[in-house]
TINU-606333 format. One line per 5 residues: their letters; for each residue x, y, z of C-alpha. Coordinates in steps of 0.1 Angstrom, whole numbers, always signed. Layout:
N
A) X:Y:Z  ...
END
This chain:
604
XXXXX) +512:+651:+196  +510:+622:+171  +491:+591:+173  +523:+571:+170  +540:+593:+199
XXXXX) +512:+582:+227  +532:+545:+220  +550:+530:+242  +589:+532:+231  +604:+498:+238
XXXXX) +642:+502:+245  +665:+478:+225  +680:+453:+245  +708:+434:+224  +718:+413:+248
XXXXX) +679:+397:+260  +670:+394:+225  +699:+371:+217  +690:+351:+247  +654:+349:+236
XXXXX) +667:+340:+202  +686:+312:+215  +659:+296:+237  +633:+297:+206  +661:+280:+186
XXXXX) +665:+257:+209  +631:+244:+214  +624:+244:+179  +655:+222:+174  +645:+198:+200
XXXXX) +607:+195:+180  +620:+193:+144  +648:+170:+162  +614:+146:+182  +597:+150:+144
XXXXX) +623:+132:+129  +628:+109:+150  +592:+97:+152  +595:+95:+112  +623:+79:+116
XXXXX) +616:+55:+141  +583:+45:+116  +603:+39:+88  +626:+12:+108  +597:-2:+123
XXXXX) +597:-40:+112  +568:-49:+87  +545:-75:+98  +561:-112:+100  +529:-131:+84
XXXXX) +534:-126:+48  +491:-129:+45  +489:-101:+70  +510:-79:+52  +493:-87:+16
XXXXX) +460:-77:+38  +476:-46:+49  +490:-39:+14  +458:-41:-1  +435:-24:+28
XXXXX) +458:+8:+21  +465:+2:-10  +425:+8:-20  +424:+40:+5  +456:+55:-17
XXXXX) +433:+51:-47  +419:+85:-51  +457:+96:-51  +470:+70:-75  +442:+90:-99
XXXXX) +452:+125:-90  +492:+112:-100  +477:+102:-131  +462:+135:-137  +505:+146:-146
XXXXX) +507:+166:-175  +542:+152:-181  +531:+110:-182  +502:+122:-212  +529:+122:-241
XXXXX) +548:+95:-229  +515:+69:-225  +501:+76:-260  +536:+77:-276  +543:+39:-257
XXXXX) +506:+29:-267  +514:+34:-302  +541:+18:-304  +527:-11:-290  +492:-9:-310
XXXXX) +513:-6:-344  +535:-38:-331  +505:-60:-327  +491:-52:-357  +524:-61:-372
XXXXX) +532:-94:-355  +496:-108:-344  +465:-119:-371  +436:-104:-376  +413:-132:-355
XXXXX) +416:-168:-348  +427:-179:-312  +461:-178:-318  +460:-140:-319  +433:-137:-292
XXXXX) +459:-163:-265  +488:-137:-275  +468:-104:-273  +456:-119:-240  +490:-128:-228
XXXXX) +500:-89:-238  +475:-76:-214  +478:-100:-189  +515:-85:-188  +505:-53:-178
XXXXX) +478:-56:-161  +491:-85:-138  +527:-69:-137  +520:-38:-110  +498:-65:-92
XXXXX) +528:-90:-94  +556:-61:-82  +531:-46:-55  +525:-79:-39  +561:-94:-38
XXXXX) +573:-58:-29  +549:-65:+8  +561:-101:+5  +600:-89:+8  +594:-58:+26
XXXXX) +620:-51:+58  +603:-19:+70  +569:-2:+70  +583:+24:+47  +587:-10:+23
XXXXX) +552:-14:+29  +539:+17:+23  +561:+24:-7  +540:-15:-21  +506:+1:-8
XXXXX) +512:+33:-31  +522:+12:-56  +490:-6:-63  +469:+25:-52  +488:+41:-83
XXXXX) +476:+12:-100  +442:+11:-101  +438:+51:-92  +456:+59:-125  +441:+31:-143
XXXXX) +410:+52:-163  +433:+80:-174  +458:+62:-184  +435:+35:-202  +425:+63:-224
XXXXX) +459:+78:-234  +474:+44:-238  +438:+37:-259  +444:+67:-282  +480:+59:-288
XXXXX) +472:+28:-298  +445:+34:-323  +469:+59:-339  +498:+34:-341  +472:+5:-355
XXXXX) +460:+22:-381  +495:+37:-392  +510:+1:-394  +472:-13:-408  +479:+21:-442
XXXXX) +514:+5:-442  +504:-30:-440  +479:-23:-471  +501:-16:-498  +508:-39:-528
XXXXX) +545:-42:-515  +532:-63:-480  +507:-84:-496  +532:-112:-501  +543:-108:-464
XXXXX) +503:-104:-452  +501:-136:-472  +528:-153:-453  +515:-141:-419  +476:-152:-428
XXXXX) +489:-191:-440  +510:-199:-408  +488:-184:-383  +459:-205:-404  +481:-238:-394
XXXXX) +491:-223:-360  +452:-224:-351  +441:-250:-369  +464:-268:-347  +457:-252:-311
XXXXX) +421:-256:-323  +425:-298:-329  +442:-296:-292  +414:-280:-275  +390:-303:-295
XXXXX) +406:-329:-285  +406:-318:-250  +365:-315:-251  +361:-349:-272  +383:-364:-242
XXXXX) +359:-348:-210  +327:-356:-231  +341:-393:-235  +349:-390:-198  +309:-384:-193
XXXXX) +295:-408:-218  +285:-373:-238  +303:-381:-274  +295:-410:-284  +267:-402:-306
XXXXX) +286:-372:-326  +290:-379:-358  +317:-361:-373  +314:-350:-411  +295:-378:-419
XXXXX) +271:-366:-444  +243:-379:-428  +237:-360:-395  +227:-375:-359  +197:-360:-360
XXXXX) +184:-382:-388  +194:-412:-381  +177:-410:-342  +146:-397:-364  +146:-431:-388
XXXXX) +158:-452:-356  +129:-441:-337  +104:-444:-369  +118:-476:-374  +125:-497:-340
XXXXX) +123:-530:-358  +143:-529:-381  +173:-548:-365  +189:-540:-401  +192:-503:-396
XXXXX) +195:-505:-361  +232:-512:-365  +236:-487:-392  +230:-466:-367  +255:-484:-339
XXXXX) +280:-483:-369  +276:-443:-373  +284:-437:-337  +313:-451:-338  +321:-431:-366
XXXXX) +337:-402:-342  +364:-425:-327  +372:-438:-365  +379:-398:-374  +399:-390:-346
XXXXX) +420:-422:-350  +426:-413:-386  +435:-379:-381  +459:-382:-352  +476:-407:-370
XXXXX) +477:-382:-403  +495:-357:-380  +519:-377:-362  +533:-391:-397  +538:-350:-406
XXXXX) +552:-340:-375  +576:-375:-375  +586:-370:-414  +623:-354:-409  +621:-337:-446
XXXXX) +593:-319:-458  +568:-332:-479  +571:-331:-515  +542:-315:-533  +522:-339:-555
XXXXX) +498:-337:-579  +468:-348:-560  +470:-380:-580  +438:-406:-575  +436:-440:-559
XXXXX) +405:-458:-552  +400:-485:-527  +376:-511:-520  +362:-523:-484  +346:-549:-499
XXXXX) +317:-547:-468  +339:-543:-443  +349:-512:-419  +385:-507:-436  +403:-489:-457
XXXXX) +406:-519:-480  +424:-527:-512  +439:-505:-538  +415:-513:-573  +424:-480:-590
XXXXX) +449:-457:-595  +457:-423:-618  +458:-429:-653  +441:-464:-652  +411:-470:-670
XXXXX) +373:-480:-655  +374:-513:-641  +340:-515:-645  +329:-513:-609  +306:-485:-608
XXXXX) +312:-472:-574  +348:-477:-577  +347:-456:-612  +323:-428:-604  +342:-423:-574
XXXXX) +378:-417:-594  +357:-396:-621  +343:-373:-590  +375:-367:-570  +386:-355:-609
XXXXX) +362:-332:-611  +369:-319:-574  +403:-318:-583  +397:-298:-616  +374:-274:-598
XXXXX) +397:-266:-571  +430:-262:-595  +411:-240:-624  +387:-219:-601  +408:-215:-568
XXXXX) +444:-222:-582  +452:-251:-555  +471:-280:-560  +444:-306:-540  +426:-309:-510
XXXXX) +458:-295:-489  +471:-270:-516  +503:-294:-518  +487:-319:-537  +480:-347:-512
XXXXX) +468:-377:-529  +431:-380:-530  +421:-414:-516  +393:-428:-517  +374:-457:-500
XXXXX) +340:-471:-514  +316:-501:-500  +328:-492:-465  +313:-513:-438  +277:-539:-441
XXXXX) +246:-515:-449  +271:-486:-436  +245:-453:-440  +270:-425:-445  +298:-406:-465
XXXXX) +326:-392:-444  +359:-373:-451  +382:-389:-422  +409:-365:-424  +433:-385:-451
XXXXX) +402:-402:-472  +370:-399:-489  +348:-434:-478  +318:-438:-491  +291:-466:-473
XXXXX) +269:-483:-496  +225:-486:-485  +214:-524:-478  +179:-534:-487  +158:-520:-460
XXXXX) +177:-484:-460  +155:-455:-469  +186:-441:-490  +197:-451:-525  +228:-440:-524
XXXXX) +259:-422:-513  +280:-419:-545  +273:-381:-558  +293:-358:-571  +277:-331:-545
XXXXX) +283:-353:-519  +322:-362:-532  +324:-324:-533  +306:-316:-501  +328:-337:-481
XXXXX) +366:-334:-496  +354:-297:-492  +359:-309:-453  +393:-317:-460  +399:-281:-483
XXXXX) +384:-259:-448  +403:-284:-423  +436:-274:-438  +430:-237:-451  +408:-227:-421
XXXXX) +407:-251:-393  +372:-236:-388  +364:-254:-353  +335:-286:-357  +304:-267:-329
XXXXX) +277:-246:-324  +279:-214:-353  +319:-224:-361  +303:-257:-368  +274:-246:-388
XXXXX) +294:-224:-408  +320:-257:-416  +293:-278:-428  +277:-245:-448  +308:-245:-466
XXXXX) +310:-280:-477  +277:-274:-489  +287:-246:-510  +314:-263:-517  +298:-294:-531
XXXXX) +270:-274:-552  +295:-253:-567  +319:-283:-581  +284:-299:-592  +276:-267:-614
XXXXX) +313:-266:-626  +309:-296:-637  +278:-291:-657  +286:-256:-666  +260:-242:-652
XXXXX) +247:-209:-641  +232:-200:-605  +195:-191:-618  +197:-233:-638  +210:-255:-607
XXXXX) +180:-268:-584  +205:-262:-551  +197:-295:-535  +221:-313:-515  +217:-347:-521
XXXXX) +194:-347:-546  +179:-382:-553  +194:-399:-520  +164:-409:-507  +146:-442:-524
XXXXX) +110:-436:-545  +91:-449:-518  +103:-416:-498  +85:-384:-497  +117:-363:-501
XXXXX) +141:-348:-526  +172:-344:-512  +187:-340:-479  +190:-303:-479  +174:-274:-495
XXXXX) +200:-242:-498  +169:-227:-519  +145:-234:-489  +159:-252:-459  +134:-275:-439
XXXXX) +116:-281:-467  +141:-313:-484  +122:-340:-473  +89:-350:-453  +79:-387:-449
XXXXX) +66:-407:-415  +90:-432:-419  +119:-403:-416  +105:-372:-402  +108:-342:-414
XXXXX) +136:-315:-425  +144:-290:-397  +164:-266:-413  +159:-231:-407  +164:-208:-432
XXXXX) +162:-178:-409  +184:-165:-376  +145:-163:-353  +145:-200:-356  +180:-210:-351
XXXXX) +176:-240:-336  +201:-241:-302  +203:-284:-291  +234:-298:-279  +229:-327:-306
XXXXX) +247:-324:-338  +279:-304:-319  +257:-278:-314  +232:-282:-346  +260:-278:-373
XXXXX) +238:-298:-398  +209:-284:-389  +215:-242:-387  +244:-246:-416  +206:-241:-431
XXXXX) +209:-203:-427  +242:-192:-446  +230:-218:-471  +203:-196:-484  +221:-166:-478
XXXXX) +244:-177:-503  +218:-191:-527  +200:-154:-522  +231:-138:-528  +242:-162:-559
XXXXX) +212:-160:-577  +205:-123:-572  +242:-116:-593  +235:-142:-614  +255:-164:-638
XXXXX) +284:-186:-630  +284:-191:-588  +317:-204:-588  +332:-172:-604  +325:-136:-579
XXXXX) +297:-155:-550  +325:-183:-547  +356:-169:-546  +339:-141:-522  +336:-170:-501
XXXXX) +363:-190:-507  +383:-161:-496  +361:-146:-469  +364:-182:-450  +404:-183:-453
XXXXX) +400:-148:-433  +371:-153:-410  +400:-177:-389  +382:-210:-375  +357:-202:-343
XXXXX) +338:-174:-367  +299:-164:-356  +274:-160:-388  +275:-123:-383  +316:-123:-383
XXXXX) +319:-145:-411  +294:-121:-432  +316:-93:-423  +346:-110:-439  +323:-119:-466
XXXXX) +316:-79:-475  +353:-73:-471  +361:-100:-489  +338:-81:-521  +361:-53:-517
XXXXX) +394:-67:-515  +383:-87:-548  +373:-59:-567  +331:-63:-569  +328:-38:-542
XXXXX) +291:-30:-561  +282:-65:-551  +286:-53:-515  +243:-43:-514  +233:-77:-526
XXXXX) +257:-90:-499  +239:-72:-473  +204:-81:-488  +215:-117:-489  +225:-119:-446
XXXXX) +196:-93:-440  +171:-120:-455  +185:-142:-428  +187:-125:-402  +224:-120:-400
XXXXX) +240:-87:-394  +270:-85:-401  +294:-71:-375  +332:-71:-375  +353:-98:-357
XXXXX) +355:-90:-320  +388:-66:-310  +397:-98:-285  +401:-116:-318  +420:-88:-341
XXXXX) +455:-84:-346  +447:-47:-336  +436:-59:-304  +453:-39:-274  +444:-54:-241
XXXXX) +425:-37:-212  +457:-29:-188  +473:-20:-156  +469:+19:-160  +491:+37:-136
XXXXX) +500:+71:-126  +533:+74:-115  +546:+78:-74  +570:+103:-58  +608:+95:-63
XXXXX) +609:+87:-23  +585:+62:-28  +604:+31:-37  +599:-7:-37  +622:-37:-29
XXXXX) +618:-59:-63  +650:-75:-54  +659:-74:-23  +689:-96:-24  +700:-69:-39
XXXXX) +685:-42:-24  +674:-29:-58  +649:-2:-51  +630:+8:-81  +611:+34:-89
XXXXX) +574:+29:-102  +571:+46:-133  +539:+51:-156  +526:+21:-170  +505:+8:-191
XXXX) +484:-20:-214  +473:-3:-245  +442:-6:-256  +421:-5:-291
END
């Protein structure tokens, strides 16, 4: 006999099968039947009534659900889509926003905040409304989605995003968008320029509110630092004593002046007619005004030397800026160059006030001769040219930078003038201002900052000519009169070392780096420009001199910051997407239930 025939043979029994059959059913029904209800039961089950308990519970499960929020990113199917989105949005920006300047960097911000804050936003009022704990759970998954899926998602939206910039930045470089580029650069110049004057305004109001601005000089053309040094050397005399009182009150005088420019543009119901940047000299007559009208365009010397040599510079600044640079005066719309001279009694300075050149005049017991130079004309209605092409901000490296400018500003109309070449001007800044009985040349040295002047009754020059002694003080907004002593001599290096006319490839290299640099640019951002600047222009073999010139400073130069580029993608709210039965209430007055989808900031 078989194995299988020692088995025992059960009989069928139709009949106590079926009733077996029916009692298994049954029980199973009555458990799958207690399961549901206990799910059930759990999703009607009221969500907390304190709205802060149910944000704590929210965000208490919401962290636990993080590890699944980054396995839901892990989908195949959300990879295409995220990149595909994150160009889109990468080739936008660089279309619509500007390359730096804190216009672009409060929009690119904005654009991030977006997603980043908009999962937060929707998981948070999704707990605030919830009715049930499924509602709650449903806003817990949400924002474990969130910040599970963030890192994978961050780099798809990343990669789409670089692909998309640099599509629209091949597009954006053709000859056929330079007029539009062109558009884009000029109104997002004014745009910061005037957010910039806000939030300066803004800081000039808090440090008023501390007694902290008072002694900040604002492009006057002799610095703060200076005068303390000669009012410290000097304590009796009473004479330049108020010199100094006068000075420091030079801030208010600039702001005044400048605020009421603006509010006469922005009240003027047609726009203004381009001019031709036609002269007018005023005198003072020894007092702080803008006195009375002695000269006009097309009159002839009145014989009044200050009055005359100050008509004959603005021409030259005029003729420099118009032949070399092709603009139409000191706002490229031909604003009337004014001029004010014998400002004030023994009034130590030369400032550019935001509508006017004025020129103070030394008394008797000044250490200066005088303040009527062409460099010095040049120097500070260059203020006026960076105030309305760059609005490059008045502190710390911004600052430096501004002042560095107007110095390579006023040299270069000096050797326009004279017509001559790099390797034949002496590149001092104020050469001859001090009187005979001063050891001292000038004011500043481009050649060799901190070596202008040196006299006990003064003190000494504290330029630095390199970035391992950049001097960081709070005086001087930052030091922008002193440290502007650094890109001075890279500019002198990087003049002399091409050689020949400075105003021709050094300037315009600058001239045009500074219009792109936007107006809070670090040394090493603004010598970046400076190399692309070379390029764009064509002298693209001047780039190693470039190099060699910042490199003998100390500056390396490293491309504007991605918070500051128009390419700039924010950091965002990464998410991997939820199951369709997970749902939130965004509306519930209408009992809208959405489902969360993959999101994303890109970034790049």
């Amino acid at each position: 006999m078989a194995d299988g025939d020692n088995k025992e043979v059960v009989r069928d029994n139709p009949n106590g099968n079926q009733a077996e059959e029916a009692r298994v059913g049954l029980s199973q029904q009555i458990l799958q039947g207690a399961i549901a209800d206990a799910q059930q039961s759990g999703k009607d089950l009221a969500a907390p009534d304190s709205a802060m308990q149910r944000f704590a519970d929210v965000t208490v499960d919401g962290i636990k659900k993080i590890p699944q929020g980054f396995v839901n990113s892990l989908n195949p199917e959300h990879i295409l889509p995220n990149v595909a989105i994150g160009a889109a949005i990468g080739a936008g920006m660089r279309l619509v926003l500007p390359k730096s300047g804190p216009v672009g960097a409060v929009a690119s911000l904005a654009v991030g905040g977006y997603f980043v804050g908009k999962p937060l936003v929707d998981t948070y009022h999704g707990a605030y409304v919830a009715r049930t704990m499924e509602d709650m759970n449903a806003a817990s998954s949400l924002l474990g989605d969130t910040l599970g899926g963030m890192p994978v998602v961050m780099v798809e939206a990343g990669i789409g995003a670089k692909l998309g910039s640099a599509a629209m930045n091949k597009a954006l470089s053709t000859e056929a968008a330079q007029p539009f580029m062109n558009w884009k650069a000029h109104t997002y110049r004014g745009l910061d320029a005037k957010l910039m004057r806000g939030v300066e305004s803004a800081k000039t109001l808090g440090l008023n509110a501390f007694g902290l601005e008072s002694k900040v000089y604002r492009h006057g053309f002799i610095p703060e630092h200076v005068f303390d040094d000669i009012a410290k050397r000097q304590p009796d005399n009473v004479e330049f004593q108020k010199t100094v009182e006068a000075n420091r009150r030079l801030n208010t005088l600039v702001r005044e002046h400048r605020e009421a420019r603006l509010q006469r543009e922005q009240s003027s119901a047609k726009p203004v007619q381009e001019g031709t940047g036609a002269r007018e000299v005023y005198d003072a007559q020894g007092k702080e005004v803008d006195g009375i009208l002695v000269r006009s365009e097309g009159q002839k010397p009145i014989g009044n030397s200050e009055v005359d040599l100050a008509y004959d510079y603005t021409g030259a600044i005029r003729q420099f800026y118009n032949e070399v640079h092709g603009r139409n005066s000191i706002d490229g719309k031909g604003m009337t160059m004014k001029s004010t001279v014998n400002y004030g009694e023994n009034f130590e300075n030369a400032f550019w006030n935001g509508i006017r050149m004025t020129y103070g005049k030394p008394g008797p017991q000044s250490p200066f001769r005088t303040f009527m130079q062409r460099v010095i004309a040049g120097h500070e209605v260059t203020h006026g040219v960076t105030e309305f092409e760059a609005g490059t901000v008045y502190r710390n490296q911004p600052g430096a930078l501004n002042e560095h400018f107007s110095d390579v500003g006023g040299a270069l109309i000096d050797m326009y003038a004279d017509k001559i070449t790099a390797g034949q001007y002496h590149w001092l800044i104020g050469k001859g201002i001090w009187k005979d009985n001063i050891n001292g040349e000038a004011l500043r040295s481009m050649k060799a900052p901190g070596t202008a002047y040196n006299d006990p009754a003064i003190g000494k020059d504290i330029q630095p000519a390199h970035m391992k002694d950049y001097n960081k003080t709070p005086r001087d907004n930052g030091g922008v009169h002193i440290n502007s002593g650094i890109p001075n001599k890279a500019f002198y290096e990087f003049a002399t070392n091409v050689g020949g006319n400075a105003w021709e490839a050094p300037g315009k290299i600058w001239f045009e780096a500074r219009a792109r640099a936007g107006s809070t640019p670090q040394f090493s951002q603004f010598a970046f420009e400076t190399i692309e600047a070379a390029k764009r222009l064509g002298h693209t073999d001047l780039v190693p001199k470039l190099e060699k010139a910042w490199s003998d400073v100390g500056v390396k130069p490293v491309e504007t910051p991605f918070w500051h580029h128009r390419t700039f993608v924010p950091m965002f709210s990464g998410v991997g997407g939820v199951t369709g039965a997970e749902s939130v209430h965004i509306n519930q007055a209408a009992s809208v239930n959405q489902n969360f989808k993959p999101a994303f900031a890109p970034g790049g």
